[in-house]
N, C-alpha and C positions, 0 to 999 in steps of 0.2 A: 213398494219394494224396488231397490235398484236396479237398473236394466246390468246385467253383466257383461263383465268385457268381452269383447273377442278381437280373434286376430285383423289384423288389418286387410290381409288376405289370404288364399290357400298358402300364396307361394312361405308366405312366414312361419305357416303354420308347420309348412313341410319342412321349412330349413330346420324350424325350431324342434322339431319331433325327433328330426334326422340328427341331428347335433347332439340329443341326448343320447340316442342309440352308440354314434359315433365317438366312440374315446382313446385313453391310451391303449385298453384293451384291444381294439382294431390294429396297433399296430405292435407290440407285444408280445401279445397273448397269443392272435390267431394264426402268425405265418410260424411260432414255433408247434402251435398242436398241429399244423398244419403237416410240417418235418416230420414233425413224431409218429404220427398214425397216419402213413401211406403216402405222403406228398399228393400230387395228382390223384391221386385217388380217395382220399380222404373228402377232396369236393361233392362225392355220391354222397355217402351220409350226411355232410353238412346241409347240402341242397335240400336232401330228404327230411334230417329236420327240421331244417328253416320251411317247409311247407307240409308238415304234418303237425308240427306245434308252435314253432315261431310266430308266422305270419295268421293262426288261429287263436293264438293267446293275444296278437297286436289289434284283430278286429274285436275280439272280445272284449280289451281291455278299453279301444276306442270306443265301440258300441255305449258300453256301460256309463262312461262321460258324456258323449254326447248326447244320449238319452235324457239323462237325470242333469242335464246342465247343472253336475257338481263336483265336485272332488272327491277322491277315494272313500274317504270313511263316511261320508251323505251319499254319496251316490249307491254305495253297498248298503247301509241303511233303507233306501227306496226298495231295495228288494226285500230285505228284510233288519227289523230294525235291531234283531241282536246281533248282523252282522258288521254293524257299523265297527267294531272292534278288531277287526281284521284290515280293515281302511287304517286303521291308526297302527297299526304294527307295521303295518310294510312303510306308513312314512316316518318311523322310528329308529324300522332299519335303513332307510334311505338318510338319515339323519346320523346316524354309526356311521352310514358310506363317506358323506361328504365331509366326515368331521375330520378323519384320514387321507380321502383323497384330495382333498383344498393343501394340507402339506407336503404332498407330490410337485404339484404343481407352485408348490413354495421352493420344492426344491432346482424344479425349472427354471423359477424365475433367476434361482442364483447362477446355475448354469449358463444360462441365456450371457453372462455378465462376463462368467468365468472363460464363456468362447472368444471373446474380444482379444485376451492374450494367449489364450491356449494352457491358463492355470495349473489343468490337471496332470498338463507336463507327460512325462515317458512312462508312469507305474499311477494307470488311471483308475486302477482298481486302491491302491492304497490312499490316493487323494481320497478319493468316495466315502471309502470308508474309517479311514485315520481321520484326516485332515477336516473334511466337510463333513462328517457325521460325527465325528470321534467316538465311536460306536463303544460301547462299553462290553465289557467282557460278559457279562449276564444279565439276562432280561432285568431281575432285581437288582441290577447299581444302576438304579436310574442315571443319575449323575443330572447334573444342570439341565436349563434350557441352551439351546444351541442359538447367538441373538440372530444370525444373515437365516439362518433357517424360520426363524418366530418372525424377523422381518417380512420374510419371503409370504409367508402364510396371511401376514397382514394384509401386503399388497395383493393376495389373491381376492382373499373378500371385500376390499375395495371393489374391486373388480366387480365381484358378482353381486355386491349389494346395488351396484350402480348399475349391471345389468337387468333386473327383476324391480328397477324401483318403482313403476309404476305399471307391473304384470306383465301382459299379454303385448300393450302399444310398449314398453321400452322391449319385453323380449325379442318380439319383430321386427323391431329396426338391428336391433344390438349382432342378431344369427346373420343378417347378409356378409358381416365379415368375418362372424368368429366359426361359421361355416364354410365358408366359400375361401377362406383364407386359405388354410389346412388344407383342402382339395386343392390349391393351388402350388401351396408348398411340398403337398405329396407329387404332384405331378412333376414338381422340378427335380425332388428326389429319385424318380422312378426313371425320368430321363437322363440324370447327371447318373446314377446306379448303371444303368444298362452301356455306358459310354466308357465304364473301368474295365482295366486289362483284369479276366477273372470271373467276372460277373456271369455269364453263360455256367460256371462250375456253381456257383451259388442258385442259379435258378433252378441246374438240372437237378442238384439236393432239393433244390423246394417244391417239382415238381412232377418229377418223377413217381409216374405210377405204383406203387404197389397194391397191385389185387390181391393178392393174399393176406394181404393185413385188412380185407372185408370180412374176413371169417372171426376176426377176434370180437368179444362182444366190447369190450375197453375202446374200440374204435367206434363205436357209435356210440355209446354211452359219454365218449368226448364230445362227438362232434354234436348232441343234444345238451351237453353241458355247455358249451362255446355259443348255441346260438341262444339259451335263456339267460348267460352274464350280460350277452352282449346287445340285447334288446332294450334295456331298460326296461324288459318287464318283472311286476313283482315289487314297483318303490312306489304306485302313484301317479309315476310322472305320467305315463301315458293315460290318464284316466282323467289328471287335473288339465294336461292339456289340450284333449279331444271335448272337455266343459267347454274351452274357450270359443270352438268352433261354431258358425253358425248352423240356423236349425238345417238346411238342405244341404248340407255338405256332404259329398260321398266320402261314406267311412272307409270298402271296402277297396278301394281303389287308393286310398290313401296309404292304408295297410301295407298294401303291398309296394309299393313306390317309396315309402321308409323301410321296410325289411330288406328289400332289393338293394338300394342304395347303402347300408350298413355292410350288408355283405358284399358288396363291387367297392366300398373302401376300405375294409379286409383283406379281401384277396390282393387289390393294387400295395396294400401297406407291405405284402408278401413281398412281391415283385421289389418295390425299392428297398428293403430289409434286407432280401437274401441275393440281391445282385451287388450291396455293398460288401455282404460279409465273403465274398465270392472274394471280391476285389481285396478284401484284408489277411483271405487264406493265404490269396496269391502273391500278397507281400511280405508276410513275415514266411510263408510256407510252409505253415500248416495245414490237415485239412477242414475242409468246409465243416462237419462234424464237430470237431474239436472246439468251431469260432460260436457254434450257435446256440445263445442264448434266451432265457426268456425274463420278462418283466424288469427290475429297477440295474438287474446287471447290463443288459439289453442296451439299457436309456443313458446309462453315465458310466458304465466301465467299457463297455464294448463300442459303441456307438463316439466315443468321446478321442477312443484311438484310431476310429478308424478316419476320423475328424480328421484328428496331425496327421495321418497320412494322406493324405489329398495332397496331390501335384502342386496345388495354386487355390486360391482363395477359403482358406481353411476357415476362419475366422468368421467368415458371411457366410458356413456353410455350416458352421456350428452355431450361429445364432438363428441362424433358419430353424435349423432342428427343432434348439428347443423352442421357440416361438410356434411352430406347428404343433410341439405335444401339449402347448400352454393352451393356444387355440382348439384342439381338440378337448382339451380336459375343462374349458371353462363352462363350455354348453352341459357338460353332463353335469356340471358342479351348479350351474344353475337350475337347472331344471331341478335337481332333487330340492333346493330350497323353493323355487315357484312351488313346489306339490305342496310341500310343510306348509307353508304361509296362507296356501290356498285353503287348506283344510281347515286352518284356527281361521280364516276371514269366514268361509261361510259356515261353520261353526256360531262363532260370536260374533259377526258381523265388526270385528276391529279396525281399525285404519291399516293401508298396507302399510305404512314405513313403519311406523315403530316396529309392527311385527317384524320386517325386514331386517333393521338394527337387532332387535332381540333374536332373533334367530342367529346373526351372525356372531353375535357376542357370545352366546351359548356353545355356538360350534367352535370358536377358535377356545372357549375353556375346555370343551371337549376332547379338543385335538391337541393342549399344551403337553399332555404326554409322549405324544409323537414327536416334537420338538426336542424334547431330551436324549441325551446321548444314549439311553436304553429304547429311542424310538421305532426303530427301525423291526428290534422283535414285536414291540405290541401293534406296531402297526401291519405285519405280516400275520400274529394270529386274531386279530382283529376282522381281518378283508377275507380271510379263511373264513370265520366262521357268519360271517356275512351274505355273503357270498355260496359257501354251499349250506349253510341252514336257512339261513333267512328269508333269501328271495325263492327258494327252491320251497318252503315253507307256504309262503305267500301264493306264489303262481299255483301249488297244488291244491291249497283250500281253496282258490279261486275256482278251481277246476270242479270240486266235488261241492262244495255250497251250489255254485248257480247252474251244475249241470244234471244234480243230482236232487239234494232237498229242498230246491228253493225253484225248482225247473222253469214252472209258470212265468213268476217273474224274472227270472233269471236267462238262461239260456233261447227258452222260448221266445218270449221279447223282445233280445237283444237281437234275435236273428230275425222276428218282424222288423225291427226296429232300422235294422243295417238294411235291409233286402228293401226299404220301403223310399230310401236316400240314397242307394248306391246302383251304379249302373251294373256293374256286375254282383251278381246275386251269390248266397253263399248256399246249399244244400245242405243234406244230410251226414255228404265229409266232413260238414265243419263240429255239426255234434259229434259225429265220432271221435275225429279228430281231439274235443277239448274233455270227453268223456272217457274214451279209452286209448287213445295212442300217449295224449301228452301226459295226463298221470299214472299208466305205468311206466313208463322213461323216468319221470321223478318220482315215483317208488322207491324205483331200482335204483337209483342215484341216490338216494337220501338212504337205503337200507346198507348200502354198498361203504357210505360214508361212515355211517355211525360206528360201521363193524368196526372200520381201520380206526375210529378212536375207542371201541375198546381194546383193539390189539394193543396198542401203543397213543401216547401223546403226538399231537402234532411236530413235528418235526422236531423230536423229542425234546422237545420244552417241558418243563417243569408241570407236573397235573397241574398244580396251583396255580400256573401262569395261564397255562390253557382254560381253566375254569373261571378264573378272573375275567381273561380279555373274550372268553368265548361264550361259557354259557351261562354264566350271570346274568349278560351284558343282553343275550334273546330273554332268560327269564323276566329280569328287569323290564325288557320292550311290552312281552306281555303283560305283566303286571298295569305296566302303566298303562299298554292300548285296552283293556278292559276295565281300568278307573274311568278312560277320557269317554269309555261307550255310556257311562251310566252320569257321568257331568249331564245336565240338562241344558239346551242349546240356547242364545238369545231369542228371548218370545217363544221357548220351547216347552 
């Protein structure tokens, strides 16, 4: 049997863990939930659930790789062998994710190009969406491929096939920059942010306590949704990449030094976000409210003017940008293909690169729907339902298989398992904690969800669109992760 790889060291393993965790969603997603449910204060829930299910579901999820030195769907099979179908769903849905998010980051690429002259000019919301999307009137007119968008997406997976071509030794070297870039690039942002006439008005929106927005229950029920998008728990990755690690590595100490560092590049993505948009209230004079957006208006409508508005070097400060969202978005884009690849290697013991190659050729057919002028609705109810079904889906079964009916091997194990490699030990909080704190949280978040789709369609899109891009698309994962459980393995 072949010796399996591993990291070269912790420090790659950390970069490389942290990197999946760390996306565009850290700088997005989390300073606007941030705004919306209490500013400063919305940090008590977050913290509370980044340490009552975040940082329990990342030891769990690490425990469970490192153990069974395997990937998602073998390594849950070691507990139990008709669990292994659970393994293949969550890299099915990581496989939805990346098929989507690899033409984000396509669209970066074109942006990154478009900062050189400042293309999107004075009406950067009608560039975005006329000109570079040519967004069509309804999710069904498709209309064409879009070619700088289908380019964009190519050069992405160049990118990431060349980051994971040979696992664990090219992912390790590949994170010292496509991690440490982004922390570099945030900190210039956060310091060029804080040096604008304004920025003080934008932070005091971003941080300003509200205590009385603790009494709603929608404010914690965010701030436990925010720290499960934002972990990478629920695809794999953290299961495929804690296989890689050697056998005495501390899990639980790792755990926390990735969850910690996700959320200290969150909060900082705050700071240089909302002390920009501070700076762009204070220029056209509006206020802070009015500027603050969240996800792709965020990245290329808001973000793009407040570019031209910069005193002096607009151009190097627009290709900063998007080079940091590029850099941010590649580690998570690889990582969800290193889990996929890992699973069919030790599965069927295949070569990586073909796999590599076929994986990527499958995701960019996957993703040419996003590239069409109708891309932009399927790729929002695509990441909808991804997102709160999918991983919310995953991380729960995880919770009641190995905490519940499979205890022995499962929870019990995993916590000899951790406790017996790591310097800090985990007690009887951590069962509680993956037993009963984190799955009622995704209960009530998964019951809470389904209601609002039967009140109404997602953002009243057509039922037929929404059943198409949403729950075919989970049926379908299951379907096929309960064929690939009952496939018999090489030599199996």
């Amino acid at each position: 049997m072949a010796k399996r790889e591993q990291w070269a060291s912790r420090t790659a393993f950390f970069l490389a863990a942290t990197g999946s965790a760390i996306g565009l969603g850290n700088i997005w997603r989390f300073p606007y939930i941030c705004f919306k449910y209490g500013g400063g204060a919305f940090l008590i829930p977050y913290l509370v659930a980044l340490f009552s299910a975040g940082i329990p579901l990342m030891i769990l999820e690490f425990s469970l790789g490192h153990k069974y030195q395997l990937s998602a769907p073998l390594a849950l099979a070691k507990v139990h062998k008709n669990l292994e179908w659970l393994g293949w769903f969550a890299l099915l849905v990581a496989f939805g994710i990346v098929a989507y998010y690899t033409v984000i980051m396509g669209w970066c690429f074109n942006y990154m190009f478009h900062s050189i002259k400042l293309s999107w000019g004075e009406n950067t919301g009608g560039f975005f969406y006329e000109k570079f999307l040519a967004l069509s009137k309804n999710v069904f007119t498709i209309g064409s491929i879009r070619p700088l968008i289908f380019a964009g997406l190519i050069a992405t997976w160049i990118w990431i096939v060349l980051s994971v071509w040979k696992g664990a030794k090219t992912v390790g070297k590949v994170v010292y920059v496509t991690v440490t870039l982004p922390w570099l690039c945030l900190l210039i942002f956060v310091i060029r942010g804080l040096t604008l006439p304004g920025a003080i008005d934008g932070l005091s929106y971003y941080l300003t306590p509200n205590f009385a927005a603790l009494k709603d229950p929608k404010v914690w029920l965010a701030a436990y949704s925010q720290v499960f998008f934002s972990l990478s728990i629920g695809f794999g990755v953290m299961i495929a990449y804690a296989s890689f690690l050697p056998k005495k590595s501390d899990i639980v100490n790792n755990a926390f030094l990735v969850s910690l560092a996700d959320a200290g590049t969150a909060f900082a993505g705050g700071l240089a976000v909302f002390s920009t948009l501070g700076y762009y209230a204070h220029t056209t004079g509006l206020s802070v409210p009015d500027v603050v957006k969240s996800g792709p208006s965020l990245a290329f409508i808001t973000y793009p003017t407040i570019i031209s508005l910069l005193p002096f070097a607009c151009s190097f400060f627009g290709i900063l940008f998007f080079l940091m969202l590029l850099t941010l978005g590649v580690d998570s884009a690889f990582s969800l293909v290193e889990a996929g690849t890992a699973g069919i290697i030790d599965k069927w013991k295949k070569k990586r690169i073909p796999i590599n190659f076929a994986f990527g050729i499958a995701a960019v057919i996957a993703g040419l729907i996003f590239t069409t002028k109708a891309g932009l609705y399927w790729l929002d109810i695509v990441d909808y339902f991804m997102s709160n079904f999918g991983l919310v889906i995953v991380a729960l079964l995880e919770c009641i298989f190995l905490g519940y009916l499979y205890r022995e091997k499962g929870i019990v194990a995993l916590r000899e398992h951790a406790n017996s490699v790591s310097e800090i030990k985990v007690g009887k909080w951590w069962e509680i904690c993956i037993k009963v704190v984190t799955p009622i949280a995704l209960i009530i978040l998964l019951v809470l969800t389904v209601i609002e789709r039967i009140k109404g369609a997602y953002e009243n899109y057509p039922r037929l669109a929404e059943f198409l891009g949403g729950w075919l698309i989970l049926i379908a994962f299951f379907v096929v992760a309960i064929i690939l459980n009952r496939v018999r393995s090489k030599g199996g």
